[in-house]
C-alpha positions, 0 to 999 in steps of 0.5 A, spaced: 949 282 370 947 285 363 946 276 361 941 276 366 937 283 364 937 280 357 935 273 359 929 277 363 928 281 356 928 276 352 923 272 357 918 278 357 918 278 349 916 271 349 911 272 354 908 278 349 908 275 342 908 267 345 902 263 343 900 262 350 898 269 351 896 271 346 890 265 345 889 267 353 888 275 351 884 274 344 880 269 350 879 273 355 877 279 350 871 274 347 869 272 354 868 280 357 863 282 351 859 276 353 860 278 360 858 286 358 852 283 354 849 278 361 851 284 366 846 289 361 841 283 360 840 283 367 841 289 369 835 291 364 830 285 366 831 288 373 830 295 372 824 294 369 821 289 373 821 294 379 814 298 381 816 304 377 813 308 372 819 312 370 813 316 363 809 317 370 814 320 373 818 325 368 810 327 366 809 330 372 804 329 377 799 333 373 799 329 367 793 326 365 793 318 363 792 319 355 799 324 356 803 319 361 801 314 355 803 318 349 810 319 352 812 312 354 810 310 347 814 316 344 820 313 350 819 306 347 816 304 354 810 300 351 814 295 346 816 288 350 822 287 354 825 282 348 824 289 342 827 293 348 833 290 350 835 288 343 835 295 340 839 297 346 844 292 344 844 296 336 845 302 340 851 299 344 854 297 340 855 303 336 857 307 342 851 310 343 848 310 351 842 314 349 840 320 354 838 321 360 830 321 362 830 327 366 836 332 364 835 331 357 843 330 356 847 325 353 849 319 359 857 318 357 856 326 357 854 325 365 859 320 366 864 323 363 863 329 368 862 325 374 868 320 373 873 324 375 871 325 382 869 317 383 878 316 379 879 320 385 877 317 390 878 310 387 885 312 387 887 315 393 883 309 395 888 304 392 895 307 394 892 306 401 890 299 400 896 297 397 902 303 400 899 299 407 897 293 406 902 290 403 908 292 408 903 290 414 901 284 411 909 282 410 911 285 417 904 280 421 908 275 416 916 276 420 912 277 426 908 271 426 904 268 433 906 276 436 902 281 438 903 285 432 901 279 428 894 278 433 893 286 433 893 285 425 888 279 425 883 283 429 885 289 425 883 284 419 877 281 420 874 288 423 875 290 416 871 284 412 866 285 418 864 291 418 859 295 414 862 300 409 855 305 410 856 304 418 863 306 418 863 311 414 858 314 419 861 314 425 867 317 421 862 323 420 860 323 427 867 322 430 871 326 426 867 331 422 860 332 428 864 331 435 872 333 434 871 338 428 878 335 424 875 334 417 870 336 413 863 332 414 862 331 406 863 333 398 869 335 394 869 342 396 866 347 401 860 352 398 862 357 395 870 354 394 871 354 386 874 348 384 881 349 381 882 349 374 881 344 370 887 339 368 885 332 368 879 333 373 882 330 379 882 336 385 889 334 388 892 334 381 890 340 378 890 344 384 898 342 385 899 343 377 897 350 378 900 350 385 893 353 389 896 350 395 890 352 399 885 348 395 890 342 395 889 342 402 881 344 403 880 338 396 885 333 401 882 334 407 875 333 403 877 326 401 880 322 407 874 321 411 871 317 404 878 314 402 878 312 409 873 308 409 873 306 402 879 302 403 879 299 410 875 293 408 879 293 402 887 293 405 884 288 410 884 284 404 891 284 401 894 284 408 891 277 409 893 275 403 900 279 402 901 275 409 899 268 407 903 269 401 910 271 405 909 265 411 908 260 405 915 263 402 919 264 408 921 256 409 922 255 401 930 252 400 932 259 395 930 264 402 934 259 405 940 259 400 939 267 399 940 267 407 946 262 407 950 266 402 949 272 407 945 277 403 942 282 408 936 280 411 933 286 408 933 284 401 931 277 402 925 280 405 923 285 400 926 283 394 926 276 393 921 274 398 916 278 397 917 279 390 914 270 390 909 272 395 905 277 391 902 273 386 896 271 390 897 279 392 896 281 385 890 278 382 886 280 390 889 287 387 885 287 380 879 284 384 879 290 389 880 295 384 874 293 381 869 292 388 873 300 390 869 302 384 863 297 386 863 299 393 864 307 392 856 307 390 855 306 398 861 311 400 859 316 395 852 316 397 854 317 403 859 324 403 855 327 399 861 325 393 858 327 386 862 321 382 859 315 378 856 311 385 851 318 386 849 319 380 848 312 379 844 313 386 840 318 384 838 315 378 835 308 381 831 313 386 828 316 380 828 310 375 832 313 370 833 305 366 838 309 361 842 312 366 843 306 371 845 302 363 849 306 362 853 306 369 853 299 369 856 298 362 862 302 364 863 300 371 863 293 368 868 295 362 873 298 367 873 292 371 874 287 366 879 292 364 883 291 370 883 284 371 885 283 364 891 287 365 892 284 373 892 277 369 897 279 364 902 283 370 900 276 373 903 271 368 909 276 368 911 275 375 910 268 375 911 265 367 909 258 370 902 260 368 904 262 361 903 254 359 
């Protein structure tokens, strides 16, 4: 037992310091700068070809047009596209996202504040997705072709089907307006001051200072929004996981696991799924990203103050600095998780290692 722990020691080690994944990290790590690079050169472009006069707006509606001029000169407005976007570019690279056009504050202190509640509900979004998906997509797998297995199909397809504004609406309608379980929208109620902050995440720091009461008020608050996050999402990972674990189930080692007289048990859940989730990973890290993606929508419409609502409220009021900036981080967080979902992928199966 202690050979077979040191040969997968000895495995993982050469995995890390192999030359395959290095050269496959130090790659990986060229192509997101380039991709950071397209997705703001995009996001620039479109922001400011859209019919809005953000000096206008920020000068007020009694400003004059020799006012409204000065400003967008002193904001940098009138210089073409090209000089603009390359001075954002300097400015990138030497961490600085510039200010907001309308609060006057730093955006990475914006995002910073809001961040926690958008880590929240992504959080809590995932461990759904993935605490259900994967044991649902194993039993529709071992139940092929039952009822179980079609009432899991149209389960799934009624996820990737349905829009994630109009379910969250009739979540709200059924569940907060009509029944009156849960809370229509937010974190917290008015007037219910937030616990103490710990890591900015409301279940956290509630149970860390042990506000039992806020706990149960910040958790009823975040199931409506979680709900609706992550239906669409684990119906991905149950498709997926399913796939994964009918492809495994007629393989020769399941078959010798079996023979040998190992508990159905651990067969299934241990040696079979564990080949199985390849594929379940990779659709993980994805999903993580399009959590974050989607939670602009969600967050919209609960009346969750994340980086999604910031990022709405910023497009409605042409901030480009802040839609640039909320845009960089998002795609910084998503490239970071799909980097490390390569790595645990390439752990789990080292044939990809080559």
């Amino acid at each position: 037992m202690d050979n077979g722990k040191g040969g997968r020691l000895k495995q993982a080690s050469a995995l890390w310091h192999g030359p395959g994944l290095a050269t496959f990290a130090l790659r990986r790590l060229v192509w997101s700068v380039a991709t950071v690079a397209g997705v703001v050169a995009v996001t620039f472009l479109i922001s400011h070809v859209i019919p809005a006069d953000p000096a206008a707006l920020v000068a007020g509606e009694r400003a004059t047009r020799e006012q409204i001029e000065a400003l967008r000169h002193q904001l940098g407005f009138d210089r073409p596209l090209l000089t603009q976007l390359a001075d954002y570019y300097l400015r990138l690279a030497q961490g600085d996202l510039g200010k907001s056009l309308f609060t006057s504050r730093p955006i990475s202190a914006d995002l910073l504040s809001r961040l926690p509640a958008t880590i929240e509900l992504t959080l809590a979004a995932m461990i759904l997705t993935v605490g259900l998906g994967v044991p649902i997509g194993v039993l529709s797998a071992l139940r092929r072709n039952t009822w179980l297995d079609h009432l899991v199909r149209l389960v799934t397809v009624s996820g990737l089907a349905i829009a994630s504004f109009w379910l969250a609406i009739i979540l709200q309608l059924t569940f907060a307006m009509d029944l009156g379980w849960l809370p229509l929208g937010s974190r917290l109620p008015s007037g219910v001051a937030p616990p103490p902050t710990v890591t900015g995440l409301y279940l956290i720091d509630s149970l860390l200072t042990g506000d039992f009461a806020t706990f149960g008020t910040a958790a009823a608050h975040l199931a409506l929004p979680t709900v609706t996050l992550a239906f669409p999402a684990m119906a991905t990972i149950v498709r997926f996981t399913r796939a994964g674990m009918l492809d495994t189930l007629n393989k020769p080692f399941v078959q010798y696991e079996r023979a040998m007289g190992l508990p159905e048990s651990l067969v299934v859940w241990k040696y079979m799924l564990r080949n199985a989730l390849t594929s379940t990973v990779t659709q993980i890290g994805l999903v993580a990203g399009a959590l974050l993606g989607g939670a602009v929508v969600i967050e919209a419409v609960f009346d969750w103050p994340g980086l999604g609502y910031y990022a709405v409220n910023s497009i409605i009021m042409s901030d480009y600095n802040a839609v640039l900036g909320f845009t960089v981080w998002v795609a910084i967080i998503y490239i970071v998780i799909n980097i490390v979902v390569d790595v645990l992928h390439r752990l789990i199966d080292p044939r990809g290692t080559g």
